[in-house]
N, C-alpha and C positions, 0 to 999 in steps of 0.2 A: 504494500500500500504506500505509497507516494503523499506524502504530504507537505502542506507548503506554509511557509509562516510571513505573517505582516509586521514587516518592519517599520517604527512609527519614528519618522521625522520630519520635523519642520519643513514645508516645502513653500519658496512663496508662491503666494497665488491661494494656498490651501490652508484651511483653518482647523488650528491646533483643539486638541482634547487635553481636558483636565479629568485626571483619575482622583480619586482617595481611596485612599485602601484601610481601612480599619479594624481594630478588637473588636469582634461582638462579642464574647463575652466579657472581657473588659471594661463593657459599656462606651467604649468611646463612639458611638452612634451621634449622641446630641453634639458632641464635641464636632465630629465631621459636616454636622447638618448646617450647624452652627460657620462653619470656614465655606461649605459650598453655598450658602445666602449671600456672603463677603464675597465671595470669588462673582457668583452669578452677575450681583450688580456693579462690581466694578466691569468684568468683559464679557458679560452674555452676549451681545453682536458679533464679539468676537472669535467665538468658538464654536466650535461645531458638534459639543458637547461638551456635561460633565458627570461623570459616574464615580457613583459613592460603591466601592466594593467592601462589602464583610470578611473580616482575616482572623485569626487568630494570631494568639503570641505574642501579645502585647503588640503590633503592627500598627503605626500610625506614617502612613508614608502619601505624599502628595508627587503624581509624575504630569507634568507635559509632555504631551507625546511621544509616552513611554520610559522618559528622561526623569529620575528622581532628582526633584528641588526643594523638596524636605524629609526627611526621615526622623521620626521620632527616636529612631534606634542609634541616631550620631549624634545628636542634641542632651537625648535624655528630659526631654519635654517638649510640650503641645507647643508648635506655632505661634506667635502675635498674629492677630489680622491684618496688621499694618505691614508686619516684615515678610506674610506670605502674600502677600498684594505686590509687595514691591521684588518678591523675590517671582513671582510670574510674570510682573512687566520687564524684569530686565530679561525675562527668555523669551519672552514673545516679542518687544522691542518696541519702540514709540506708541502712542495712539495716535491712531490715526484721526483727522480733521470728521469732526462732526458737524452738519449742519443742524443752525437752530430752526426749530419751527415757528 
């Protein structure tokens, strides 16, 4: 059987995915829900998703397209909202020009 895998990187023109990977039993659930509300409204236009996955093992990991930009496992604690805001704009890179309504 032949199988094939998707390799996830930034391409321009194509719009990145945000994962979270999380403890369900650990409860870090609300924690996650809580950074994917933060994430949504700072770049919802700008993605093409974001998926909250359930882990075990104390797992608290945040990827762009596929690329881990936070691990709870290097830190040894949860994110700021501010630092994982700015730690997603510096991989996805400027915002782009918004027109007002």
């Amino acid at each position: 059987m032949r199988r094939s895998f998707l390799l996830h990187r930034t391409v321009p023109g194509m719009m990145p995915e945000v994962l979270i990977r999380y403890c369900l039993p650990c409860r870090y659930q609300p924690q996650a829900m809580q950074d994917a509300d933060a994430i949504l409204k700072e770049f919802g236009p700008e993605l093409s998703g974001l998926r909250l996955v359930p882990g075990d093992h104390g797992v608290y990991d945040v990827e762009v397209d596929g690329q881990v930009v936070f691990s709870m496992d290097r830190v040894m604690r949860f994110p700021e909202t501010g630092e994982l805001v700015r730690t997603i704009r510096d991989r996805l890179g400027p915002r782009k020009a918004r027109k007002k309504a």
